[in-house]
N, C-alpha and C positions, 0 to 999 in steps of 0.2 A: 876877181870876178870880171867876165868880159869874153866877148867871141868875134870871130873875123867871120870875112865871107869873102872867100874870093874863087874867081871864076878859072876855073886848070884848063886853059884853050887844046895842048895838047893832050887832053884825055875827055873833051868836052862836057865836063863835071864838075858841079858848084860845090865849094867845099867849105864846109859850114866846122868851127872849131869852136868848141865853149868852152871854159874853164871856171872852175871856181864853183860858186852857190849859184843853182839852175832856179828860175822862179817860172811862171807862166808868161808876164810881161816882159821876161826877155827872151822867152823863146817864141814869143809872137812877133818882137822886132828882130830877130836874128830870120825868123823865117820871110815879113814882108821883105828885108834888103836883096836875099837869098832868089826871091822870088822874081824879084825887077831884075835882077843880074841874069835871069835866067831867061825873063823874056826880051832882056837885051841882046843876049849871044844863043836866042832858039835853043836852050837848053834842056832836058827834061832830067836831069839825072845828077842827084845827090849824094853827096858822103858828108855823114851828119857825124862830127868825130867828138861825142861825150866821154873819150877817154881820160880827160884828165874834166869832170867836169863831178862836183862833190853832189851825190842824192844821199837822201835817208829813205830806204822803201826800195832801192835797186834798180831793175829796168824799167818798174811800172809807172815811176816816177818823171820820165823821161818829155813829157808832155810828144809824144812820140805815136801817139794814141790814134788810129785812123779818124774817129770824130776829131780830135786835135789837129791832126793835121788838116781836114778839110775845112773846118774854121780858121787856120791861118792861112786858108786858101790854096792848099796844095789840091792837086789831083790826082781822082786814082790811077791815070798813066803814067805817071812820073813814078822813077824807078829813086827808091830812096834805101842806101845800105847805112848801117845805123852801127858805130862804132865806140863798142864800151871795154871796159878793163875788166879782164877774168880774175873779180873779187872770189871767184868757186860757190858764192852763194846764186848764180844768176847761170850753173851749165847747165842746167835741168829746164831752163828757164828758153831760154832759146829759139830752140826751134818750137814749140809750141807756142809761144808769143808772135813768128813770124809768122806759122797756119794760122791761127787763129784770126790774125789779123784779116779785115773784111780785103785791105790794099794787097791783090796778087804781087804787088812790085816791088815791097817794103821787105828788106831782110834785116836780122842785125849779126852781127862779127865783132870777135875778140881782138884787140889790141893788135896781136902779133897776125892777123889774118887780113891783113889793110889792102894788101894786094889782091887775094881773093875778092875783098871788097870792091875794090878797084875793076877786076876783070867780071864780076858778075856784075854790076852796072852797064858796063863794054856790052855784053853779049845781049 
């Protein structure tokens, strides 16, 4: 269990990596570190990679939630792509999760789609 954060200067994009059993209190210390890095290097745009990161519940579980995120202080112009493993319970799940969501900027993306990720943060 444990996640990094570190700042990709050549793609100017925080990149937040969890593994292991996802709780709330560490995805509120995963996002304040995330956040200071980000207003250290004028950053607005994240790649939140819960691919190797164990939920019971799927996406919804992800504490990834626009209320969630606004309470660990993100905002809604920060552009955040959201990177999880296609278990196949979660492709129906997707893009509805991503409209749904109140955050225009938030997406999330399959494992093997990390560059699309990459390049829809860019744009």
């Amino acid at each position: 269990m444990g996640y990094s954060v570190n700042y990709l200067s050549d793609k100017n994009i925080i990149n937040i990596k969890v593994e292991g059993k996802l709780n709330f209190g560490m995805a509120e210390k995963y996002s304040k570190e995330a956040l200071k890095e980000a207003r250290e290097n004028e950053c607005a745009n994240y790649l939140l990679d819960h691919s190797k990161t164990e939920t019971k519940g799927g996406i919804n579980k992800l504490h990834a939630s626009g209320d969630e995120l606004q309470q660990f202080g993100f905002k809604n112009t920060d552009r955040i792509a959201i990177i999880i493993t296609n278990s196949g319970k979660d492709d129906d799940l997707l893009d509805p999760v991503s409209q749904n969501s109140r955050w225009s900027k938030l997406k999330y993306f399959f494992t093997n789609d990390m560059e699309k990720a990459i390049e829809w943060l860019n744009n």
